[in-house]
SEGUVO-263867 format. One record per residue: residue in one letter; x, y, z of N, C-alpha, C in turn. Coordinates in steps of 0.1 Angstrom, whole numbers, plus 2048, in hexadecimal, padded with zeros to 3 digits. Layout:
% residues N
AXYZXYZXYZ
...
% end
This chain:
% residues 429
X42BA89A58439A8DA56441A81A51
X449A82A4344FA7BA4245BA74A45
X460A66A4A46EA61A4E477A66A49
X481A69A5048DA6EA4E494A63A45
X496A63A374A1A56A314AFA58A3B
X4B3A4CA384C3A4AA404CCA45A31
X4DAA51A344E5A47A2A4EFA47A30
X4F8A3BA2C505A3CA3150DA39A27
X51CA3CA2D526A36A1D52FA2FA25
X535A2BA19549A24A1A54EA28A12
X55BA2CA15562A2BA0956EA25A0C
X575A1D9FD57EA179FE589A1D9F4
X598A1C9F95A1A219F15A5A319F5
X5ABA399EF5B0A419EE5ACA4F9F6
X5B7A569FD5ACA66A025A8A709F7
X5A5A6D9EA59BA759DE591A6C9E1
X58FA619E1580A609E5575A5E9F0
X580A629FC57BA69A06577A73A05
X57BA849FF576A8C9FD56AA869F5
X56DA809E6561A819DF555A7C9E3
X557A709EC54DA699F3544A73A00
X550A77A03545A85A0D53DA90A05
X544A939F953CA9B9F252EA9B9E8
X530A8E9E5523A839DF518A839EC
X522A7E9FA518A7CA0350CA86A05
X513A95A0750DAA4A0F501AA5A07
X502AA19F64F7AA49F24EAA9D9F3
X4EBA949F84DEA8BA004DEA93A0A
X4E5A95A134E6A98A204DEAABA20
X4E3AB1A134DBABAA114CEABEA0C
X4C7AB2A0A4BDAABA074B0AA6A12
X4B9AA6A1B4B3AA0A2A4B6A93A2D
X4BEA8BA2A4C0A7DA284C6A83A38
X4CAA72A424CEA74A4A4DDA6CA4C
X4EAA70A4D4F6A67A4D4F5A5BA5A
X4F6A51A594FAA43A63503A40A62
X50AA39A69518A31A66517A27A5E
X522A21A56520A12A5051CA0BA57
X5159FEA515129F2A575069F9A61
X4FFA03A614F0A07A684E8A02A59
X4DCA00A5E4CEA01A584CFA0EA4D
X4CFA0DA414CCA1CA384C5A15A2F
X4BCA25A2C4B7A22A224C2A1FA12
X4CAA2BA134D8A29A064E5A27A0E
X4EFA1DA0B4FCA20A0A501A239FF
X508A299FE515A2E9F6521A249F4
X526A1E9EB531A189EF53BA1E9E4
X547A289E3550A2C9E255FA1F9DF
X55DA1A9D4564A109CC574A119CB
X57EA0B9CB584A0B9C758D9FB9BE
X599A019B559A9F49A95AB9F69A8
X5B09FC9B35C19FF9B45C79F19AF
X5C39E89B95C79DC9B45B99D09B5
X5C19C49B05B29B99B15AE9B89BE
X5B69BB9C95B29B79D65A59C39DC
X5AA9CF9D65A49D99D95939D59D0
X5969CB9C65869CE9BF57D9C49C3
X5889B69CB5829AF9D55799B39E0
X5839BF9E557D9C89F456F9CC9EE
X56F9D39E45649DC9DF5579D49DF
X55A9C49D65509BC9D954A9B69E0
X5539B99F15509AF9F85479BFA05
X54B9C5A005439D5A085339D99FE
X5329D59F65279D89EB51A9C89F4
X5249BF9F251C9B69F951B9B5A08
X5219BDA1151B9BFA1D5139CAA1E
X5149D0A1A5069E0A154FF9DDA14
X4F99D4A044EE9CDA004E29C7A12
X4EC9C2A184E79BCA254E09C4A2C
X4E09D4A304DF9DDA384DB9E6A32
X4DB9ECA244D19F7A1B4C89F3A14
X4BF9F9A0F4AF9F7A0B4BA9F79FA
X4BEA049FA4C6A069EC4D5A0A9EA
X4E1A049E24ECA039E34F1A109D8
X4F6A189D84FCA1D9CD50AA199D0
X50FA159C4521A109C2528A1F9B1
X531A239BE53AA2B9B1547A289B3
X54DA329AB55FA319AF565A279A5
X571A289A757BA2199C574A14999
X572A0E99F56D9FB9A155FA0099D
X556A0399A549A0999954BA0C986
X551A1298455CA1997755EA0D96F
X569A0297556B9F89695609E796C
X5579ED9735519DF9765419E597B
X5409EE96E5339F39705209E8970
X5239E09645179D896151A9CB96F
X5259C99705259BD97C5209C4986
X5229CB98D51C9D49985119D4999
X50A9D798F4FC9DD98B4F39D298D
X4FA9C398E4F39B898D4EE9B299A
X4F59BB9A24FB9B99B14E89B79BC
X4E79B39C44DD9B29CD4DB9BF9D5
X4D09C59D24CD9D29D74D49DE9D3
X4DF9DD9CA4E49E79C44DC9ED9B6
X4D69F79C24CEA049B44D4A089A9
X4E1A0E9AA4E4A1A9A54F5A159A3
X4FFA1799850FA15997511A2098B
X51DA2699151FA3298852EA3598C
X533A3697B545A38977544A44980
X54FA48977556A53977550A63971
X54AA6196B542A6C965534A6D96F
X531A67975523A67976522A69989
X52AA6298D529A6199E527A6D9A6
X52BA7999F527A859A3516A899A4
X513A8099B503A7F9964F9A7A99D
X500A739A54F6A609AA4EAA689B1
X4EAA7C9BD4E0A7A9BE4D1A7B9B4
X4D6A809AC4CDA829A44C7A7799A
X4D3A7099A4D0A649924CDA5B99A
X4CBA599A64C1A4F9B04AFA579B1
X4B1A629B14A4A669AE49AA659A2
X4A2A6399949DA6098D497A5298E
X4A3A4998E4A8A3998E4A0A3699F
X49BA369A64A1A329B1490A239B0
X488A219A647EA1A9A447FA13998
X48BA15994493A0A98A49DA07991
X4A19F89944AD9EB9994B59F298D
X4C49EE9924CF9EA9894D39F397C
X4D2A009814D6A089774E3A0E977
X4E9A0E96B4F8A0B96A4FCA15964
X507A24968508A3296251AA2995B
X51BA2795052DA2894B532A32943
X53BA3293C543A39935551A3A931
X551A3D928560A3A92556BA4692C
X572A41936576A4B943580A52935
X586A5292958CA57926589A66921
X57DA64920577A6E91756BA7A924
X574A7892F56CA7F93B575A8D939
X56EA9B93A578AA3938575AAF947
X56CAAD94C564AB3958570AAE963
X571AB997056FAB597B56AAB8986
X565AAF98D55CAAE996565AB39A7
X55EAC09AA566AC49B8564AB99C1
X56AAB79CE568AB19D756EAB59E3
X56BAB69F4576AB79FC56DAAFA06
X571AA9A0F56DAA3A1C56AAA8A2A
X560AA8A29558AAEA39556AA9A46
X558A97A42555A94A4A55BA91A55
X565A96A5456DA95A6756CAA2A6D
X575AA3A79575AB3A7C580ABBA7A
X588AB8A78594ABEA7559DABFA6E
X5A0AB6A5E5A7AB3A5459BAB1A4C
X59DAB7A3C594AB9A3259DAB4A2B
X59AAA8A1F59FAA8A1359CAAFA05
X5A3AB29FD59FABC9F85A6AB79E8
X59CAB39E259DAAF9D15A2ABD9C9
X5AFAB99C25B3AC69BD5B3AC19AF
X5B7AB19AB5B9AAA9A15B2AA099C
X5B2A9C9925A6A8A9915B3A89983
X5B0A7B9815B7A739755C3A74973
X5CBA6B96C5D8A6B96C5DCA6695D
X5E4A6A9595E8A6994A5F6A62949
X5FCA5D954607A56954601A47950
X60CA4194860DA2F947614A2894E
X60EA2995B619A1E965611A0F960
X61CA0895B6189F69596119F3963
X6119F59716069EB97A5FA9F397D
X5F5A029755EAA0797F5DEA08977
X5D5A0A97C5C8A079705C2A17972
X5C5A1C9785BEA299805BCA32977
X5C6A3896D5C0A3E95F5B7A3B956
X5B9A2C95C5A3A2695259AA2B95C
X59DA27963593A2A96F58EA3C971
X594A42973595A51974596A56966
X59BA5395F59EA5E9535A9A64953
X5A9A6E94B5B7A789465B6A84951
X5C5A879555C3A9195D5C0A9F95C
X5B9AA19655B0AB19625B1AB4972
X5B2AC19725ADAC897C5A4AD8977
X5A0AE098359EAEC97F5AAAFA983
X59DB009805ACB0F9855ACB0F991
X5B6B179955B9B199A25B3B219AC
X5A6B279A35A1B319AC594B2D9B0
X592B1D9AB585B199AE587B0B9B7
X598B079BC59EB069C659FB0B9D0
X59EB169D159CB219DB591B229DF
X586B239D557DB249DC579B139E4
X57BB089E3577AFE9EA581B009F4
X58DB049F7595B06A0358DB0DA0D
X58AB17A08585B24A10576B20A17
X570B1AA0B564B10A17568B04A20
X574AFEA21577AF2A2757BAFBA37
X582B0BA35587B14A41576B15A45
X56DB1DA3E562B1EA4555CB12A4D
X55CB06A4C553AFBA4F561AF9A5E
X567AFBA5E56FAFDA6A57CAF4A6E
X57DAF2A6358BAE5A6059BAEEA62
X5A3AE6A695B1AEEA6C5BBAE8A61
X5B7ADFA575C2ADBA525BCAD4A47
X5C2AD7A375BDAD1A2D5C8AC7A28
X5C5ABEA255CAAB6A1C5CAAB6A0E
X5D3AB6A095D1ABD9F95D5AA99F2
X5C9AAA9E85C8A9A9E25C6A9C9D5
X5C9A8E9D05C3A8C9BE5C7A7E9BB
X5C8A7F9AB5CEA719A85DCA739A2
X5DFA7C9A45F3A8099D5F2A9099F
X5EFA969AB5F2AA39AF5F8AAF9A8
X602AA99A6610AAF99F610AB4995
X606AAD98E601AAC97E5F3ABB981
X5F1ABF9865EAACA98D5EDADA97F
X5E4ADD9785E4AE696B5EAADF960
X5E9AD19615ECACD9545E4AD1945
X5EBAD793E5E5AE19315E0AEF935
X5E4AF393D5DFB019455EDB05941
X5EBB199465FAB2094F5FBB1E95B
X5F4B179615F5B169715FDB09974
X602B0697D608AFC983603AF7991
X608AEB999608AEA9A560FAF09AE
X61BAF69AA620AFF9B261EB0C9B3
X614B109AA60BB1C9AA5FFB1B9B2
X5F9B109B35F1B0A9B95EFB099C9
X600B089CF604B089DB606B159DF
X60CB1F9D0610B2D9DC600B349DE
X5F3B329D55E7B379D75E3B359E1
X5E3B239E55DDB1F9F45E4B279FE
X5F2B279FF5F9B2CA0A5F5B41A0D
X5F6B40A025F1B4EA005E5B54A03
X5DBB4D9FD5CBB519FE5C5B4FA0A
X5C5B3FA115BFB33A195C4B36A24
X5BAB3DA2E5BCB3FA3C5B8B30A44
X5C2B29A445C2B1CA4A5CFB16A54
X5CFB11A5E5DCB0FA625E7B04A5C
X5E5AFAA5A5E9AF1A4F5E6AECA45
X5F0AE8A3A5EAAE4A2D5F6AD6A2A
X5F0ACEA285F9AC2A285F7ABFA1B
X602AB3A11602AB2A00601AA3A07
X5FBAA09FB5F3A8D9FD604A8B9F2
X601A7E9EE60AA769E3611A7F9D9
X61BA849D661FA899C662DA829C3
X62AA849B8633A7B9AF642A7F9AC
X64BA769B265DA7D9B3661A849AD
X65CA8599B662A90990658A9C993
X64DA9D99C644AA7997648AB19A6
X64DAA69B2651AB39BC662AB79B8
X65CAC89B5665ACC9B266EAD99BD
X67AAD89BC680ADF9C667AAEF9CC
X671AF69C266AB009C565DAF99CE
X658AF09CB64BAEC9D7653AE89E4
X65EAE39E4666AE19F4668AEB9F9
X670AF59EE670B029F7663B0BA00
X656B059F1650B119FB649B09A07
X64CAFFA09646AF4A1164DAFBA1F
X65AAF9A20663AFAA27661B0AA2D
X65BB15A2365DB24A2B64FB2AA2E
X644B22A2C638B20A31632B1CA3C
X629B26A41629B24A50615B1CA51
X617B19A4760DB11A41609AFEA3D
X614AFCA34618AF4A2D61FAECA34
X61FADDA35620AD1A44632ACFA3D
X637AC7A44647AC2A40642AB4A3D
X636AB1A37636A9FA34637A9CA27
X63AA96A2063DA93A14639A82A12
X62FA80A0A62DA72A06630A709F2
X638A6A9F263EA689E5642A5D9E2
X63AA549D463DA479D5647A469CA
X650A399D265AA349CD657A289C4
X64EA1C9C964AA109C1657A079BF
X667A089BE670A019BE67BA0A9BE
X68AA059C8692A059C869AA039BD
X6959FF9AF69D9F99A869A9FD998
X6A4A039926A1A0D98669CA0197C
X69E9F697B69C9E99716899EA975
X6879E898267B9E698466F9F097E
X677A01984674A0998466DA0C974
X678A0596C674A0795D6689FB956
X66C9F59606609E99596509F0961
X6509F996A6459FE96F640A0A968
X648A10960644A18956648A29960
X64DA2696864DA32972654A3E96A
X655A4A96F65BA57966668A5E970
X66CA5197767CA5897C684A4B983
X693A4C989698A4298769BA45996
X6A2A3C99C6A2A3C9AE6AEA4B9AD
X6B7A4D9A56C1A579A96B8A649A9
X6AFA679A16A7A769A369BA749AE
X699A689B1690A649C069CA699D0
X6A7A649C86B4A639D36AFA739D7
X6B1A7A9C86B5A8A9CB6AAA919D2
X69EA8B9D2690A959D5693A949E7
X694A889E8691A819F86A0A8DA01
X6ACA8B9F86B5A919FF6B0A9DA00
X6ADAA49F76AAAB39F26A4AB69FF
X698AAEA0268AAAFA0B698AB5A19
X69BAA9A1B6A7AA7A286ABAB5A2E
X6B8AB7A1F6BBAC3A206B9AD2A25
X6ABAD4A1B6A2AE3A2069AADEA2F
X691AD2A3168DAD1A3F68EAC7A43
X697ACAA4B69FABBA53694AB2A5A
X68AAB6A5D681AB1A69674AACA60
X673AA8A5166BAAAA4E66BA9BA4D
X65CA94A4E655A86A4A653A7CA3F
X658A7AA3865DA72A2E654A66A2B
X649A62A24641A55A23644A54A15
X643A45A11646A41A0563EA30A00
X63EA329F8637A279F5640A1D9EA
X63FA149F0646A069E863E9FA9E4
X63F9F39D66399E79D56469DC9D0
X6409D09DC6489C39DA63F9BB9D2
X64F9B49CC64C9A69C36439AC9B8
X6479B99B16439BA9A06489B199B
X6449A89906439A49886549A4982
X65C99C98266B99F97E6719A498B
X66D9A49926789A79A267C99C9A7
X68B9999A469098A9A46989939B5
X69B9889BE6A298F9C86AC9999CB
X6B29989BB6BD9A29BB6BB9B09BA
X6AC9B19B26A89BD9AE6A19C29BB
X69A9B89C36969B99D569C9C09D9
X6AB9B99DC6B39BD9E46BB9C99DE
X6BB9CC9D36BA9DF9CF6B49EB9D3
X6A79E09D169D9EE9DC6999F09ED
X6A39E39F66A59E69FC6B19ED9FF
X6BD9EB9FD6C79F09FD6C3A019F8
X6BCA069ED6B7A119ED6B3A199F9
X6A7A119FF69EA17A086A9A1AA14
X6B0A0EA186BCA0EA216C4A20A1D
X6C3A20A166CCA32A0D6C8A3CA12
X6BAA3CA106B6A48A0E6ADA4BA1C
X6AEA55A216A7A5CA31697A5DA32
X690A51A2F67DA53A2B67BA4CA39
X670A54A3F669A51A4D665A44A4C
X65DA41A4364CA38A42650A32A37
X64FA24A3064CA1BA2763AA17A2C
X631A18A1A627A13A1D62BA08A0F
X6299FAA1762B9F3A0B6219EBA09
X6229EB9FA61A9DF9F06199D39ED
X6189CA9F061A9BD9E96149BF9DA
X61B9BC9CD6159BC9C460B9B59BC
X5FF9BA9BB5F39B09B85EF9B29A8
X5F19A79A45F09A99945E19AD992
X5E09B79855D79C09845CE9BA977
X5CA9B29725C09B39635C29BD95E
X5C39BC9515BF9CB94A5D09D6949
X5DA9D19525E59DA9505F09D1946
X5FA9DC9436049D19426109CD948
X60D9D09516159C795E6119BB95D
X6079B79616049AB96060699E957
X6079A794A60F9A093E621999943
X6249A194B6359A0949637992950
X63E98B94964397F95364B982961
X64F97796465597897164E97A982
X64297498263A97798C641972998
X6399789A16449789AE63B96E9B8
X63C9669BF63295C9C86309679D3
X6249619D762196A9E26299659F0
X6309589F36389589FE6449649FA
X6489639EE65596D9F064F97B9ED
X6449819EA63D98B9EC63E98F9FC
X63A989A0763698BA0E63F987A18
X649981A15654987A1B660991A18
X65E995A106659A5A0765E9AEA10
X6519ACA116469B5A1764B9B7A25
X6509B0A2D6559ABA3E6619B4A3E
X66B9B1A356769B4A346739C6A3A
X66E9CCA2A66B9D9A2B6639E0A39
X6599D4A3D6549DBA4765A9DEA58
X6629D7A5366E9D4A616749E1A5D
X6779E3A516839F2A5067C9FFA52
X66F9FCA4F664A08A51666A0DA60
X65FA03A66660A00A7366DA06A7A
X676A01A7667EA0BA7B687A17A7C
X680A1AA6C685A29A6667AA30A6D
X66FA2EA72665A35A7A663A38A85
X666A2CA8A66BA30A9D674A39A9F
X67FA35A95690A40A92688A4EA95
X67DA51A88678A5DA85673A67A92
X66AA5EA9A663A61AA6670A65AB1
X673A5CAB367FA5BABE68EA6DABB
X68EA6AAAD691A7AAAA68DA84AB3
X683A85AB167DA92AB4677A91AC1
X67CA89AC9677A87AD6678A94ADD
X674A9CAE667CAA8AEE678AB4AE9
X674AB1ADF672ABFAD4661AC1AD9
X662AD1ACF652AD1AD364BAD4AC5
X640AD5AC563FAD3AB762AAD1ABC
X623ADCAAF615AE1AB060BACDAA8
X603ACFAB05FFAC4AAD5F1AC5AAB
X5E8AC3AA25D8AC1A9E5D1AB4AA7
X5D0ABDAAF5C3AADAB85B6AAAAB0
X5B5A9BAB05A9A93AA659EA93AB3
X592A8DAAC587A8FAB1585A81AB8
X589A7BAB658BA6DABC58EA69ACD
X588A62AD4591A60ADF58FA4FADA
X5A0A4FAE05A3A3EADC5ABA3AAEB
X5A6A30AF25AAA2BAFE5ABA37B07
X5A0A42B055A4A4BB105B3A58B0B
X5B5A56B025BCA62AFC5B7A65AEF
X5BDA73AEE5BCA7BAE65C7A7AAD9
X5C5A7AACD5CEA75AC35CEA84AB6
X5DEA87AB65DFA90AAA5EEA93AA5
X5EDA96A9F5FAA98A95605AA6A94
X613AA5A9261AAB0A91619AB2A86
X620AC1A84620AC0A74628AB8A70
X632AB1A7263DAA8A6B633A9AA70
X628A98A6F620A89A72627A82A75
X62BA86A8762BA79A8E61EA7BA9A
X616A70A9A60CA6DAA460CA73AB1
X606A7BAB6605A7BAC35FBA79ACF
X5FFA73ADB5F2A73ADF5F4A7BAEE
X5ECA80AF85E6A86B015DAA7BB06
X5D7A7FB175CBA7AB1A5C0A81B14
X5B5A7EB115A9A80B0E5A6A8EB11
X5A1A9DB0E5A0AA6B0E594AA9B09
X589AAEB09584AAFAFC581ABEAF6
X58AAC8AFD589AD5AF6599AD2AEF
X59EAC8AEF5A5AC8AE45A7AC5AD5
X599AC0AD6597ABDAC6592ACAABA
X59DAC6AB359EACDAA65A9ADDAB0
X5AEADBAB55B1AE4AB95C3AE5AB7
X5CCAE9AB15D9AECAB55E3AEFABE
X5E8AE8AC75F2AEEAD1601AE7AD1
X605AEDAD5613AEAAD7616ADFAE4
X61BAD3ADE623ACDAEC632AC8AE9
X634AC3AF363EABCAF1642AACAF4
X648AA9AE6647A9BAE7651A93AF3
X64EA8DAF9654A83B01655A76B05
X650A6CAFF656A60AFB64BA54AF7
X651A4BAEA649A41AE563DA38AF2
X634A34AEB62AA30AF062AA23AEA
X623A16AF3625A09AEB61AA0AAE1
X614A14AE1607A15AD6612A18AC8
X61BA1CAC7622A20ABE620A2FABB
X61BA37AC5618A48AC7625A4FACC
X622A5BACE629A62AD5622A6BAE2
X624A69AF2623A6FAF862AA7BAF8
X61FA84AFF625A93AFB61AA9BB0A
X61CAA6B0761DAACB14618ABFB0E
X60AAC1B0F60CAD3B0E618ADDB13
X61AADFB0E621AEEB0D61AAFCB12
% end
């Protein structure tokens, strides 16, 4: 009788390549391969790349070289895999590196390859016209779910459209069908992901907000949450149906990148803080209780303190739960990095403090709101110090003692007051 092979993965970066990386994984796993955690003994790791910024392709390098340590054979895909395919390939115990075209392939193409070192799958991501499904299995209760790949926007600092390609999705009925297996496998809550969401039937009749009344329509699931979309692309009809859906979460993550229309245009972005002003109020307006994350980068390139202190005074404006912020890391290869006016990383990183202090306390605000109220919550599979950890639909954290027929399960409590963990105690109903 033959040994059971062992594989494990990582992935770094983004929740698309969580899905994709669970979906690459299953087919080993459907194979008979056996899953371990990272850092166990395998025969293959997976490592799941990312190239957002240089720091991120540092990470990538520095996880490809702890793998090498602990697998017989390394496969490296994903963005960082994509623009730094022959360097990879050169790598210590790395079999197998494969772009964007091909990573869907690796098992097959480890079977072929797997008695040839250092074989290297590239391509020119622009000329990729395929997409490759994906959704994530590997937890118990939240599925991410690839509806999009590529992005066709020119923001100056992002490299991600080399990396991925042009945006493509498929129809909506072959969305459906990956939804409808993510309800069978027994998940209470999908996460809807991509690389510019919004952009969702681009060259089609369909849209993303066609997209949303299907799910809501078709998909016997209890919640459906929206990952990142872009401030011109959520449009007043997707809030609405957000808001009269007994489906659809009240969280909204929408990135901002600067407070400051000067900056904003040197980033290449496709709207100015006053039509950001109007989405965020708009949000306000139809659901008062809804969750607000945004994303900001300090010290672009030309952010002299006055343009700083715009986008703080901005953020100070406008009613957003959560700042996830950036320090800006110059990128090779964009033209951002061309622009003068670089910013030191001491005053980077105190911009960074500034914001996280405001975060900080537009979030507690947020929690402390809704104190008293009651509100249905998804228990995770996790016990952490002896409690039980899960989320409202308006994503604030909650925790309970330890249960374990409460995982993956929905109930109603009510919240009753901050925790020095930075949770919310709460209480069944």
């Amino acid at each position: 009788m033959s040994e059971i092979k062992k594989i494990s993965a990582y992935t770094l970066g983004c929740k698309l390549n969580f899905a994709e990386t669970s979906t690459i994984v299953q087919k080993f796993l459907d194979h008979g391969y056996q899953l371990v955690p990272f850092g166990q003994q395998a025969d293959i790791t997976i490592i799941n790349t990312c190239t957002v910024t240089s720091q991120a392709d540092k990470k990538s390098r520095k996880t490809i070289h702890k793998a090498a340590r602990r697998a017989k054979d390394v496969i490296v895909i994903g963005c960082s895999a994509q623009m730094h395919t022959e360097q990879y390939a050169q790598y210590e115990n790395v079999t197998l590196v494969a772009g964007v075209r091909d990573k869907f392939r690796v098992f097959d193409l480890y079977q072929q390859k797997k008695a040839e070192k250092h074989k290297a799958y590239s391509c020119d991501s622009q000329q990729v016209d395929t997409f490759d499904h994906a959704f994530s299995i590997s937890g118990r209760t939240r599925s991410f779910l690839k509806v999009q790949d590529g992005c066709d926007y020119k923001c100056s600092y992002c490299i991600i459209p080399r990396a991925r390609g042009h945006s493509r999705s498929p129809r909506i009925e072959e969305i459906i069908k990956d939804a409808q297996r993510i309800v069978e496998k027994g998940f209470k809550e999908i996460i809807i992901t991509g690389v510019n969401i919004g952009d969702f039937g681009r060259g089609t009749d369909e849209s993303f907000y066609d997209l949303l009344v299907a799910l809501d329509r078709e998909v016997e699931i209890p919640r459906i949450r929206i990952s990142s979309i872009e401030p011109e692309l959520l449009r007043n009809e997707i809030i609405e149906l957000i808001a009269k859906s007994d489906k659809f979460l009240p969280h909204f993550h929408i990135p901002l990148q600067s407070g400051s229309d000067q900056i904003l245009k040197l980033m290449r972005r496709r709207y100015n803080t006053r039509l950001f002003a109007d989405r965020i109020n708009t949000i306000k307006s139809i659901i008062p209780g809804a969750f607000i994350g945004i994303d900001v980068i300090v010290g672009f390139p030309g952010e002299t303190d006055e343009l700083f202190d715009q986008t703080y005074s901005f953020l100070e404006s406008i009613p957003v739960s959560f700042l996830h912020i950036f320090p800006y890391s110059d990128r090779p290869g964009t033209d951002a990095s061309q622009i003068p006016g670089k910013v030191t990383p001491q005053v980077k990183e105190e911009r960074e403090l500034r914001l996280k202090a405001l975060s900080d306390r537009r979030h507690r605000q947020f929690y402390l709101d809704h104190l008293g109220k009651e509100y249905k919550v998804l228990f995770e599979a996790r016990n952490k110090d002896g409690k039980i950890l899960g989320f409202t639909d308006n994503y604030i954290k909650v925790e309970l003692d330890f249960d374990s027929s409460l995982v993956n399960q929905i109930r109603t409590v009510r919240l009753l007051e901050l925790t020095e963990a930075g949770h919310v105690r709460a209480s069944l109903v």
